[in-house]
Backbone of each chain as ProteinMPNN parsed JSONL, in Angstrom:
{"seq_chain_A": "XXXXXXXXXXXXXXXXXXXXXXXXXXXXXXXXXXXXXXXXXXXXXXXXXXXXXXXXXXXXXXXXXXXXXXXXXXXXXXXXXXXXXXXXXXXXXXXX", "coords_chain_A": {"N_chain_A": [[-7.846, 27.758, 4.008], [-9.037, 28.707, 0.986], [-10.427, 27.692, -2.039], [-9.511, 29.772, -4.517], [-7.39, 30.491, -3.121], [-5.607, 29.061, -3.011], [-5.351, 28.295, -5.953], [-4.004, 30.39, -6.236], [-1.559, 30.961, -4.705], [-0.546, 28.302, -5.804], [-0.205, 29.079, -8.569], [1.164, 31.043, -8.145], [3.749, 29.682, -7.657], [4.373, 27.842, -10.055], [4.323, 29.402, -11.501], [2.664, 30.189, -13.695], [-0.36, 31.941, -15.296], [-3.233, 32.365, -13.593], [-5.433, 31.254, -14.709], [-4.804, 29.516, -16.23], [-3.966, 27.669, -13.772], [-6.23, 26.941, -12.432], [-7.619, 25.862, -13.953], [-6.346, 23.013, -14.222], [-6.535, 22.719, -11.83], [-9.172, 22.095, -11.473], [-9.308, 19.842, -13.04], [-8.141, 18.28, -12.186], [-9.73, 17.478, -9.867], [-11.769, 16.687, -11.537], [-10.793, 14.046, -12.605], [-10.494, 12.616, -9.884], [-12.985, 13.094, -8.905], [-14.745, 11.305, -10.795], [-13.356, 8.851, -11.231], [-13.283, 7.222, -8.548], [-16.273, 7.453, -7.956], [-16.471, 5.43, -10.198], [-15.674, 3.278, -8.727], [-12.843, 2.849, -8.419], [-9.906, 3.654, -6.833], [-7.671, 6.511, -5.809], [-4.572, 7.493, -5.897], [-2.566, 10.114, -4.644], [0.565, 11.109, -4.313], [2.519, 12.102, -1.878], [0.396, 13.17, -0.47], [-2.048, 11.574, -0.221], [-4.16, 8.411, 0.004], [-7.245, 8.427, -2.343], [-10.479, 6.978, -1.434], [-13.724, 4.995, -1.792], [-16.376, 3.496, 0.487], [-18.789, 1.679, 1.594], [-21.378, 2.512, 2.838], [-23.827, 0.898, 4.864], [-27.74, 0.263, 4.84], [-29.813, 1.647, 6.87], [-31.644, 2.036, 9.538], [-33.755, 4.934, 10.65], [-35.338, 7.129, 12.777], [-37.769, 9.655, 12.441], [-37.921, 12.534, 14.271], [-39.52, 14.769, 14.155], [-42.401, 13.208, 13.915], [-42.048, 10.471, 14.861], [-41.79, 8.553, 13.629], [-40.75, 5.335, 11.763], [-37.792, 5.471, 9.338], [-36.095, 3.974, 6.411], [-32.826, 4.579, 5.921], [-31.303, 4.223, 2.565], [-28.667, 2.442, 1.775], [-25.045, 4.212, 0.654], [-22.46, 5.462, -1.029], [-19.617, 6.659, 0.427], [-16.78, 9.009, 0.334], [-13.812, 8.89, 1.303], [-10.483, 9.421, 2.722], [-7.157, 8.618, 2.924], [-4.541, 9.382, 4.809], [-0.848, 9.563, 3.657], [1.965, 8.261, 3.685], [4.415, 10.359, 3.884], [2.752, 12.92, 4.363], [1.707, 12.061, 7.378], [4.465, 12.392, 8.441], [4.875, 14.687, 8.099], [2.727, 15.845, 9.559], [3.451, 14.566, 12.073], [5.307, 15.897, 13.238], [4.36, 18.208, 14.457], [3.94, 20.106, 17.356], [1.786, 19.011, 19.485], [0.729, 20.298, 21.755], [0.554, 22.494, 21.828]], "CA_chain_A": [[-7.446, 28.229, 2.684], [-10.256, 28.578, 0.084], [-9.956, 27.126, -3.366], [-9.002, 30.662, -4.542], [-6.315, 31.232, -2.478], [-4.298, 27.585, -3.56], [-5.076, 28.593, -7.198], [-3.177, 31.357, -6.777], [-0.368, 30.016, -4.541], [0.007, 27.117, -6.952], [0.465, 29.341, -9.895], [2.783, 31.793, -8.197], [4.596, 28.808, -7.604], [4.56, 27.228, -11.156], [4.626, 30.722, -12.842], [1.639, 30.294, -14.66], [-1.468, 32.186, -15.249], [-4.516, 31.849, -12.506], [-6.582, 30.49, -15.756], [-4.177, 27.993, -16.205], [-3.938, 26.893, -12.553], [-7.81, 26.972, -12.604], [-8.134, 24.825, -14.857], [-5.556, 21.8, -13.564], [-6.995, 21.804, -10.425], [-10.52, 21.349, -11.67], [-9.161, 18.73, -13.686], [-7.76, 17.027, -11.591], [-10.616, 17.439, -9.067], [-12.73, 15.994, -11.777], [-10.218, 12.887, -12.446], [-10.315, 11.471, -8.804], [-14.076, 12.295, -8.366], [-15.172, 10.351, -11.679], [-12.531, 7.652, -10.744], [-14.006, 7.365, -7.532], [-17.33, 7.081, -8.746], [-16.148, 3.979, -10.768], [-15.177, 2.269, -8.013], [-11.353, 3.278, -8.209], [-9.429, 4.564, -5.531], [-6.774, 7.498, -6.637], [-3.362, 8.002, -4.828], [-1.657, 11.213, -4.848], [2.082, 11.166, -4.064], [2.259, 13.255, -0.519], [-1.14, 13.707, 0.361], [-2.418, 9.479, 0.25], [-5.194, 7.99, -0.898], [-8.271, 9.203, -1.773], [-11.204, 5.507, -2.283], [-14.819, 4.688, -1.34], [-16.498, 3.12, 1.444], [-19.993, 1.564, 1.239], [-22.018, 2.367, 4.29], [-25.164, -0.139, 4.677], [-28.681, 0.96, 4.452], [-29.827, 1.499, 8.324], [-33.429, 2.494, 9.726], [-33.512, 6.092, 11.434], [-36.342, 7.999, 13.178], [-37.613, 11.036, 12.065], [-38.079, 13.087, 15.759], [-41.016, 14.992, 14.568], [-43.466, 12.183, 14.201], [-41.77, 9.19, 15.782], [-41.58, 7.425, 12.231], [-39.525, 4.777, 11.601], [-38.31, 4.945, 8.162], [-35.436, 3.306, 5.715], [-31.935, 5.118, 4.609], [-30.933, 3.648, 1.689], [-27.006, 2.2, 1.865], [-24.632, 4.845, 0.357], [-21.047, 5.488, -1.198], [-19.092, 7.89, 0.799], [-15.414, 8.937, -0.306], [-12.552, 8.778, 2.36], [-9.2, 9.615, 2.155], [-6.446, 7.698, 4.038], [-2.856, 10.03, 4.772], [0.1, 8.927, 2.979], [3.659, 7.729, 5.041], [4.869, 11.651, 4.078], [2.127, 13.87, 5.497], [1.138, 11.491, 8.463], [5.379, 12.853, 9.265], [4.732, 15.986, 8.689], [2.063, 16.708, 11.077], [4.198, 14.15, 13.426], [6.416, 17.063, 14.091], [3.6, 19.262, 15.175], [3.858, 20.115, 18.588], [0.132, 19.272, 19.977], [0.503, 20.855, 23.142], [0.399, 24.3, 21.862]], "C_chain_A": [[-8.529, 27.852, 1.679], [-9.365, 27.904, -0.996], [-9.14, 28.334, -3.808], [-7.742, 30.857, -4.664], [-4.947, 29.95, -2.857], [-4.323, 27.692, -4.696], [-3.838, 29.864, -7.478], [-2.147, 31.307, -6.026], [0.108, 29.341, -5.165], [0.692, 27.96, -8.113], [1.397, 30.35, -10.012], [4.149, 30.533, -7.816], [5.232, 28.205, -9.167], [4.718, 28.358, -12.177], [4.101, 30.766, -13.944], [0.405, 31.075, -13.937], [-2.721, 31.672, -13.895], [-5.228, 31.101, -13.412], [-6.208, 29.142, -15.859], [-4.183, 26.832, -15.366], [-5.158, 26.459, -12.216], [-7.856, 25.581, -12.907], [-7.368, 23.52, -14.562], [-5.868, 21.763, -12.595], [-7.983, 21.523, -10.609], [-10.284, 20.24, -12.727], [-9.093, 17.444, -13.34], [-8.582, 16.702, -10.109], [-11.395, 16.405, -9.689], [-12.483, 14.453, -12.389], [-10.597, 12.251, -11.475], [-11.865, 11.819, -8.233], [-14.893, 11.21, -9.154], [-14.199, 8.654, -11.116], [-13.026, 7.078, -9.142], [-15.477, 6.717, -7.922], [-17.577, 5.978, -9.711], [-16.039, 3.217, -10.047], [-13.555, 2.167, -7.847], [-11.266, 4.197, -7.13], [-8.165, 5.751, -6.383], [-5.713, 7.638, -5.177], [-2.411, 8.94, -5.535], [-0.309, 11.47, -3.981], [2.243, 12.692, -3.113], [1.253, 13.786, 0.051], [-1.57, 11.913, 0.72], [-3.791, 9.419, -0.298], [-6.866, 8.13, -0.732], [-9.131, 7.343, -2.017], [-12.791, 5.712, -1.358], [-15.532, 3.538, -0.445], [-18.161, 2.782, 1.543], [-20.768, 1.805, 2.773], [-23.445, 1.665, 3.646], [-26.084, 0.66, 4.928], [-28.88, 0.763, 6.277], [-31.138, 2.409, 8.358], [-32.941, 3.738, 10.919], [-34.912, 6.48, 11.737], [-36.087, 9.335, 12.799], [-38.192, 11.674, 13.451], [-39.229, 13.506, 15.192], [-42.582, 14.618, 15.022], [-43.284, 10.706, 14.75], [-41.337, 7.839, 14.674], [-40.656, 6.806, 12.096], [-38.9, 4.927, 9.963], [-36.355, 4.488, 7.394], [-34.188, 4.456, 5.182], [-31.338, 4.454, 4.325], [-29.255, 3.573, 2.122], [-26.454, 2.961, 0.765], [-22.962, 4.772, -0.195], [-20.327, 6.741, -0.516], [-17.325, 7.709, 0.618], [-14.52, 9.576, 1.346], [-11.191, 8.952, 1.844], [-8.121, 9.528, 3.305], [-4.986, 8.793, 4.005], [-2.338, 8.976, 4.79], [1.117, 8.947, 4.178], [3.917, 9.859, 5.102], [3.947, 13.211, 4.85], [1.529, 13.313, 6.863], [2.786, 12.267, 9.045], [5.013, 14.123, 9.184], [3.812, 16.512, 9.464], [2.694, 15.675, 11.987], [4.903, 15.132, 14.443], [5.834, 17.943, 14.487], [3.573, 19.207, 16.685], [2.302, 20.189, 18.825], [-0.021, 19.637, 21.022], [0.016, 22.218, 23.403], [-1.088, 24.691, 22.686]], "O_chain_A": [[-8.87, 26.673, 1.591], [-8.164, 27.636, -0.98], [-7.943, 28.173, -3.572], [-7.057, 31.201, -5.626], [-3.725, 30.085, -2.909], [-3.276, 27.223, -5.144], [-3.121, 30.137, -8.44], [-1.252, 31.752, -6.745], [1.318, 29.492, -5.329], [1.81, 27.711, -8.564], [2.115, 30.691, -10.951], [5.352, 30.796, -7.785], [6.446, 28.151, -9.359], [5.118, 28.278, -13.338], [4.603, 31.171, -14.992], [0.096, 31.057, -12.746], [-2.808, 30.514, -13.487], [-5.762, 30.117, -12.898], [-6.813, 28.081, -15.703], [-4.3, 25.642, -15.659], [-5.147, 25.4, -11.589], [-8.066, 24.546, -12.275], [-8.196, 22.636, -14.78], [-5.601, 20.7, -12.036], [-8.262, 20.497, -9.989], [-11.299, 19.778, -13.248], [-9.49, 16.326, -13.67], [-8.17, 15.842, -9.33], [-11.779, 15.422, -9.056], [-13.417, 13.697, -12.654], [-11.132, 11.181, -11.764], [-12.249, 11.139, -7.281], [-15.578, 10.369, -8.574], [-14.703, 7.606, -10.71], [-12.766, 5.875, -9.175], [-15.628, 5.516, -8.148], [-18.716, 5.623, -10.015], [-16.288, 2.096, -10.491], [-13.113, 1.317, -7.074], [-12.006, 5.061, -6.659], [-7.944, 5.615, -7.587], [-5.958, 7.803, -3.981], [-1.725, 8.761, -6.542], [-0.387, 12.104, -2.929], [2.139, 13.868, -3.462], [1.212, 14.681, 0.896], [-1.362, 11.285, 1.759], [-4.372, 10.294, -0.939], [-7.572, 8.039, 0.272], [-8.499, 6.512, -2.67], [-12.897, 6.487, -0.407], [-15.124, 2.428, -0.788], [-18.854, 3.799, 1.569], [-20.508, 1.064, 3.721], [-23.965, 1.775, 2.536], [-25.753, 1.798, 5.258], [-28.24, -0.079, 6.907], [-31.547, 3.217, 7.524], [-32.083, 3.596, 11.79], [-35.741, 6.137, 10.893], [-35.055, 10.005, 12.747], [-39.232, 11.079, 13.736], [-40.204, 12.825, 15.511], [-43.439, 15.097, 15.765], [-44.208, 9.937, 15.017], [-40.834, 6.726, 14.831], [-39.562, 7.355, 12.226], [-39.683, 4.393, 9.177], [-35.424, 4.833, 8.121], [-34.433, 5.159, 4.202], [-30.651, 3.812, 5.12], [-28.687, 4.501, 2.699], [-27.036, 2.727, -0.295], [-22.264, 3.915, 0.349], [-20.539, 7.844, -1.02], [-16.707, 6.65, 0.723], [-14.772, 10.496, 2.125], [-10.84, 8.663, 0.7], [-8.156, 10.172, 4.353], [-4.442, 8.859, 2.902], [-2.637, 7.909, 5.327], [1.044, 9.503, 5.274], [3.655, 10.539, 6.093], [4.363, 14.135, 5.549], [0.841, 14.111, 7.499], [2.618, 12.824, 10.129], [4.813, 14.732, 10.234], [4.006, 17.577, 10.051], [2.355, 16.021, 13.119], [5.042, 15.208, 15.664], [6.539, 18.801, 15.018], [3.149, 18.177, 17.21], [1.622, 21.154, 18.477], [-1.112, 19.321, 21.495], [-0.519, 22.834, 24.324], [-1.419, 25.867, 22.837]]}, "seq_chain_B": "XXXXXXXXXXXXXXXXXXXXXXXXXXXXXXXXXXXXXXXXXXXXXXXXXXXXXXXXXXXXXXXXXXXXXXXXXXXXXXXXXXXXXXXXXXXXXXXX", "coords_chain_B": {"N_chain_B": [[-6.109, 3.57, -8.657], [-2.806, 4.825, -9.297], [-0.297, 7.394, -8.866], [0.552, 7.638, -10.903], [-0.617, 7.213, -13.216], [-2.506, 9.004, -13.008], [-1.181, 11.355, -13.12], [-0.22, 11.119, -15.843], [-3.281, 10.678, -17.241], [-4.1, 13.399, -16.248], [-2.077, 14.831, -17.774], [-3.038, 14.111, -20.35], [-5.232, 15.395, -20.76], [-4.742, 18.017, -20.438], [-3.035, 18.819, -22.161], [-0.157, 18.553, -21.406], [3.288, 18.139, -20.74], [4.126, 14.82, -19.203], [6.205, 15.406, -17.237], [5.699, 18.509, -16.525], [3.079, 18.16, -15.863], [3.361, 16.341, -13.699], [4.963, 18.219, -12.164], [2.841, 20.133, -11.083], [1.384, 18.598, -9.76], [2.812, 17.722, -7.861], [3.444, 19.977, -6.972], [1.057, 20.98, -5.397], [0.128, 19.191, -3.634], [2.175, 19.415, -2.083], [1.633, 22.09, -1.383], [-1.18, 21.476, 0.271], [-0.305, 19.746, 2.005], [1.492, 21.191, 3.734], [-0.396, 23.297, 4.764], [-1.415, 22.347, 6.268], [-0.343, 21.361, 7.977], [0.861, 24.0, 9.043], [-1.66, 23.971, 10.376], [-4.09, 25.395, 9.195], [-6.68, 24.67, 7.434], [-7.876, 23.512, 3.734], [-9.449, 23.856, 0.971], [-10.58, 22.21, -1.834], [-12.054, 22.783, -4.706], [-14.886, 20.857, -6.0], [-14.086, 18.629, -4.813], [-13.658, 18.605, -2.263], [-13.113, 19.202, 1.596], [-9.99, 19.451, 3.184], [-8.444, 19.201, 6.487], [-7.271, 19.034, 9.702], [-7.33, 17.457, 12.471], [-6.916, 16.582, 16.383], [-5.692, 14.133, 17.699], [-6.717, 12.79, 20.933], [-4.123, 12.221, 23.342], [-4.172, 8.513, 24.487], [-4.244, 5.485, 26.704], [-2.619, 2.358, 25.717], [-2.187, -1.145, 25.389], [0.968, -3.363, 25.302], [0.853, -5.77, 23.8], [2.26, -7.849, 23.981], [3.963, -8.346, 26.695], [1.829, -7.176, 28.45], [2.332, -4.544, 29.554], [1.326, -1.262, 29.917], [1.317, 1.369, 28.131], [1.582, 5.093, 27.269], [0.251, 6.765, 24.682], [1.03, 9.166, 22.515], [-0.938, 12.422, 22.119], [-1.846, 13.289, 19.0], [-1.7, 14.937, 15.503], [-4.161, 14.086, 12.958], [-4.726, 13.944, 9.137], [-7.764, 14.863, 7.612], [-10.84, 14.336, 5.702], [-13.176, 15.981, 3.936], [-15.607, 15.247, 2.342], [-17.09, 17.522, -0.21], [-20.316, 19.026, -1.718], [-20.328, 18.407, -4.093], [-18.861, 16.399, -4.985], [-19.982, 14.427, -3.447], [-22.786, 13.904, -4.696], [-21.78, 13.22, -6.947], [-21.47, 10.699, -6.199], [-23.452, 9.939, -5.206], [-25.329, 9.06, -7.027], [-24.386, 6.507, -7.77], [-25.305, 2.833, -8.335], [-25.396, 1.111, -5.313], [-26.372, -1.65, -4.799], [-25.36, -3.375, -6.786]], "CA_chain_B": [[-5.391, 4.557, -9.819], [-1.533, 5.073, -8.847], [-0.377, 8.783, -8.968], [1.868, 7.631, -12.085], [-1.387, 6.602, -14.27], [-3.197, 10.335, -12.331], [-0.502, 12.516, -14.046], [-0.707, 10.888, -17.526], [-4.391, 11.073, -17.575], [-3.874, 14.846, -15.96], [-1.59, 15.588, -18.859], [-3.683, 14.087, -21.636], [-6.448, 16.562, -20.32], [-4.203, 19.102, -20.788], [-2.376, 18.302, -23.427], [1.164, 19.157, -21.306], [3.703, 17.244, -20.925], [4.45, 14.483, -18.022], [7.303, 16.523, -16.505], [5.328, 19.47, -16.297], [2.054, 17.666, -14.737], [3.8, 16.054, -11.912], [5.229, 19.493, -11.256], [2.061, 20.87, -10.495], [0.385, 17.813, -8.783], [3.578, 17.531, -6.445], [3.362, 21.378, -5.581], [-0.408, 21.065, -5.184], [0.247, 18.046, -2.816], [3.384, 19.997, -0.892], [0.849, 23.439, -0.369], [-1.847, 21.281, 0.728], [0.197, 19.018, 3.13], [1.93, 22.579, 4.452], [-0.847, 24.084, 5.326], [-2.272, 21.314, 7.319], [0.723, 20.834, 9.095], [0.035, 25.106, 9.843], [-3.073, 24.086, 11.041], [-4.86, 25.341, 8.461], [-7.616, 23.929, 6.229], [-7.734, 23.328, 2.076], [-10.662, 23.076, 0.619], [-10.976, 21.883, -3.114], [-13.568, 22.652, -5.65], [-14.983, 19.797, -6.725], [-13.769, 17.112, -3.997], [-13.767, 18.698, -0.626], [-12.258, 20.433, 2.561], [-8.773, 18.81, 3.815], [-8.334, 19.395, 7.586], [-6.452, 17.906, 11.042], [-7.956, 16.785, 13.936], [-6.259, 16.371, 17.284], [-6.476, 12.713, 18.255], [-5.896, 13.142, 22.334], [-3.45, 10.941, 23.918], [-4.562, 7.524, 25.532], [-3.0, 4.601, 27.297], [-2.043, 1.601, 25.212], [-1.417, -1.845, 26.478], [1.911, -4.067, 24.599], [-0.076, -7.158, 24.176], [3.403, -9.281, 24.562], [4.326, -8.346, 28.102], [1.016, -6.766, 29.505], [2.897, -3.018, 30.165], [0.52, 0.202, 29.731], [1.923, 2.916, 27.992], [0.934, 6.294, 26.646], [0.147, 7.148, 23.504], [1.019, 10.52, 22.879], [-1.584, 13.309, 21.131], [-1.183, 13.483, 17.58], [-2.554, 15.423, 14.788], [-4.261, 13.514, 11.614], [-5.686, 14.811, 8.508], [-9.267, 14.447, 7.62], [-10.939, 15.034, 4.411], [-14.768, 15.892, 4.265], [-16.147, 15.577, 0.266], [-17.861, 18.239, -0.558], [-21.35, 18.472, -2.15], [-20.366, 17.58, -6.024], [-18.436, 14.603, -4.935], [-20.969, 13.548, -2.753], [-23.758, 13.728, -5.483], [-21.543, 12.215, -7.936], [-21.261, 9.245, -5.649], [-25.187, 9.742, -4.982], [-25.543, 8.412, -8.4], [-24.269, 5.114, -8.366], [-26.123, 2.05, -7.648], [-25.249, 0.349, -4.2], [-27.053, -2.628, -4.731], [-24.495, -3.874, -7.57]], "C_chain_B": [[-4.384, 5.31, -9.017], [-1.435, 6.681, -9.171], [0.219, 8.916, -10.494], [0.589, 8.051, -13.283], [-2.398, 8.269, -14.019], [-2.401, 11.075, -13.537], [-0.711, 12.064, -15.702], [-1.905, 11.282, -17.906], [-4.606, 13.012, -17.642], [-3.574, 15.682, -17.693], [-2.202, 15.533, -20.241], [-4.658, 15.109, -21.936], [-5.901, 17.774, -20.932], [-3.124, 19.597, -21.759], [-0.74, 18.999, -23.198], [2.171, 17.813, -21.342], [4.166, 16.489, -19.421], [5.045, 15.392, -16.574], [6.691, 17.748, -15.685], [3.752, 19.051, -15.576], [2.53, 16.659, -13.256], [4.319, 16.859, -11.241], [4.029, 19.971, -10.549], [1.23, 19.72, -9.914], [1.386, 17.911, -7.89], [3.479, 18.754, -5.947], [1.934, 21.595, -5.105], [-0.613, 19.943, -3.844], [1.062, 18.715, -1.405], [2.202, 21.49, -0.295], [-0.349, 22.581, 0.295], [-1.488, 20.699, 2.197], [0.85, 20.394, 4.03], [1.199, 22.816, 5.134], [-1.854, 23.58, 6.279], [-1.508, 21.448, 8.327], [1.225, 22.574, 9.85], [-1.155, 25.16, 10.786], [-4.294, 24.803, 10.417], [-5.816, 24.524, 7.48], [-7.803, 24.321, 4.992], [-8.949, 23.065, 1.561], [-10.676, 23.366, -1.167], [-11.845, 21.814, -4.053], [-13.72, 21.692, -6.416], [-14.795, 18.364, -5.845], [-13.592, 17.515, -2.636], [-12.817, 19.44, 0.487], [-11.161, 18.917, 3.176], [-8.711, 19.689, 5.164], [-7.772, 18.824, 8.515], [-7.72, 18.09, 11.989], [-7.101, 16.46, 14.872], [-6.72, 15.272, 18.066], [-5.646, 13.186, 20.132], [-5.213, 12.028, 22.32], [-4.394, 10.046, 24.734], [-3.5, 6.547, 25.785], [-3.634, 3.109, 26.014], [-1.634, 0.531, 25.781], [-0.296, -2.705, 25.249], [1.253, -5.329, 25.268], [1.332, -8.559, 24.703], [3.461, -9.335, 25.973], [3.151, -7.57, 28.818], [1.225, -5.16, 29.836], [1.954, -2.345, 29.42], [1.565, 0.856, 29.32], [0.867, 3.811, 27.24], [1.136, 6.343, 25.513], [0.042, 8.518, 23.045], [0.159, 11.177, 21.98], [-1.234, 13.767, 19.731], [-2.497, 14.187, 16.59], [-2.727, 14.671, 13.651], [-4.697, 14.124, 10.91], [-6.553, 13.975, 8.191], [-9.707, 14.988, 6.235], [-12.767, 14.881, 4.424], [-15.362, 15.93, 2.817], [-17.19, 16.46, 0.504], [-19.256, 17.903, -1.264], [-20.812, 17.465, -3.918], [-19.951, 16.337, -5.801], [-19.409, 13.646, -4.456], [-22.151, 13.256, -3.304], [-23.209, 12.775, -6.717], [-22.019, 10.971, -7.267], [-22.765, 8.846, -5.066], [-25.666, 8.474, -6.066], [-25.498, 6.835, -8.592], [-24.906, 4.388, -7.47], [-25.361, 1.213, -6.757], [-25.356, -0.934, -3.827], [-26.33, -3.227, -5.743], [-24.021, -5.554, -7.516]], "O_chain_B": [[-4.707, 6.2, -8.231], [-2.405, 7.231, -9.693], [0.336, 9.963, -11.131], [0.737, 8.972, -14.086], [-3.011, 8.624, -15.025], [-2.878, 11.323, -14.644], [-1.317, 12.722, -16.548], [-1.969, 12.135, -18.791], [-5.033, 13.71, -18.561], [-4.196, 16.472, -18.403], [-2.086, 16.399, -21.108], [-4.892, 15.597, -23.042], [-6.483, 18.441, -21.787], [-2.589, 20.695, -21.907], [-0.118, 19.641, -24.043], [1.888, 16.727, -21.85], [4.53, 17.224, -18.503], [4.587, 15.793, -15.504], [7.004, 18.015, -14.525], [3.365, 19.806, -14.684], [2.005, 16.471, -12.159], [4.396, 16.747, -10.017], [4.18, 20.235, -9.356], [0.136, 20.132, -9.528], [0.925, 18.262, -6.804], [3.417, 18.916, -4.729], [1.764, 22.538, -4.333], [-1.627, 20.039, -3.153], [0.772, 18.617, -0.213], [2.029, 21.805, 0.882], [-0.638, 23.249, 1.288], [-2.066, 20.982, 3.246], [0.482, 20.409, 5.204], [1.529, 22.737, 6.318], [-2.778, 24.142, 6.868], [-1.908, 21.638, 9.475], [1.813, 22.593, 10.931], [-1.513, 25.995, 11.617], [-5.376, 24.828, 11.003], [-5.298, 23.661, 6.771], [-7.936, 25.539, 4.875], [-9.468, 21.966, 1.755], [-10.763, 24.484, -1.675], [-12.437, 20.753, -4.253], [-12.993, 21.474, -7.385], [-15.266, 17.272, -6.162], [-13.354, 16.618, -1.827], [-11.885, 20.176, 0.162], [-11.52, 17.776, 3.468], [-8.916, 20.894, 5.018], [-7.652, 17.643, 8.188], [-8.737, 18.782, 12.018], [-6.159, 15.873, 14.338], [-7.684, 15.243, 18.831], [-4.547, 13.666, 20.414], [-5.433, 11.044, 21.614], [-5.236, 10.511, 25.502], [-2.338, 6.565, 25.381], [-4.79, 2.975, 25.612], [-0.794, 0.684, 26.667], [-0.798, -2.681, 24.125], [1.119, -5.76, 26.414], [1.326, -9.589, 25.378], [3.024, -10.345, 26.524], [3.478, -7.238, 29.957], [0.292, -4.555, 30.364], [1.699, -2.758, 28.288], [2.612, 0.965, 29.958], [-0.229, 3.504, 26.773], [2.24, 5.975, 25.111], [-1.05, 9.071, 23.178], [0.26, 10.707, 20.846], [-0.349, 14.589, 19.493], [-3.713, 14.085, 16.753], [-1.676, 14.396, 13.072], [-5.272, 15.104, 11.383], [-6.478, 12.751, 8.304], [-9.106, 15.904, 5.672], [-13.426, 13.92, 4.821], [-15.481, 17.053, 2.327], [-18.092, 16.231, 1.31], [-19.51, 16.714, -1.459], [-20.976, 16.369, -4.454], [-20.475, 15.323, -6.262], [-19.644, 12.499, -4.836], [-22.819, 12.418, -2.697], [-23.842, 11.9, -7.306], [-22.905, 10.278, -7.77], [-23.122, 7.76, -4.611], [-26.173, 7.369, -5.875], [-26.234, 6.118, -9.27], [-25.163, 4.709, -6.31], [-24.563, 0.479, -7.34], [-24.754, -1.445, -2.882], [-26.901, -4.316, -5.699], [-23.177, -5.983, -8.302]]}, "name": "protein", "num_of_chains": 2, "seq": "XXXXXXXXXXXXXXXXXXXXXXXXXXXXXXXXXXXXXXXXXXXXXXXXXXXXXXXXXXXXXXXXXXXXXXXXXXXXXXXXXXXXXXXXXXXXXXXXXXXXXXXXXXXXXXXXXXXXXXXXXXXXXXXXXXXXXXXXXXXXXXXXXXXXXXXXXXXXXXXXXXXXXXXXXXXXXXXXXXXXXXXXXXXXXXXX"}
């Protein structure tokens, strides 16, 4: 499901405008990535929590020339499922 | 940052009122968790693609009494940040 297609689910749901719905989800996109970016974690009630995760700086080869060289340690954002959608995909049959 | 302190900020943004921003974060929460639990993927402008993964089953030992059991195949969700998030979070210094 594209962005798109949940803007305009959401707002036949809420019975508002696509502009409207637009605009509250990039809002609230740009809430929990600034918050994030602080060093805050953000928890959304049925989805779970979104927070950051420091990976350390670690030495990689580049294959073409054999080089050893340095990537810098990084913030990467993770997001842990909440008690309510860890049940609802419980009830997924994984056998299908 | 709790989901309580999310919607206030949400609503200040948007200058609605509580009531009416936890409506649309909880149905934004319920189509996303849905359509996971379809087996579909969500992807968010601004913070990234939501997705499952099919952890296979393995065996398990009960550390009290020693017994093996199975652990049956389950689906989790996964969340991959997109580029903007991942440049925001480029930004900050690591070394702090």
């Amino acid at each position: 499901m594209k962005n798109k297609d949940l803007i305009k689910e959401l707002s036949n749901r809420m019975n508002w405008t696509i502009g409207e719905t637009a605009d509250v989800v990039a809002a609230l996109g740009n809430i929990i990535s600034t918050k994030l970016s602080e060093g805050d974690s953000v928890y959304l009630d049925g989805l779970g929590q979104f927070e950051t995760k420091k990976k350390g700086e670690r030495i990689s080869v580049n294959p073409a020339n054999g080089q050893r060289y340095l990537v810098p340690p990084k913030l990467v954002a993770v997001f842990k499922p909440g008690g309510t959608l860890k049940n609802k995909l419980k009830e997924i049959d994984t056998n299908e």
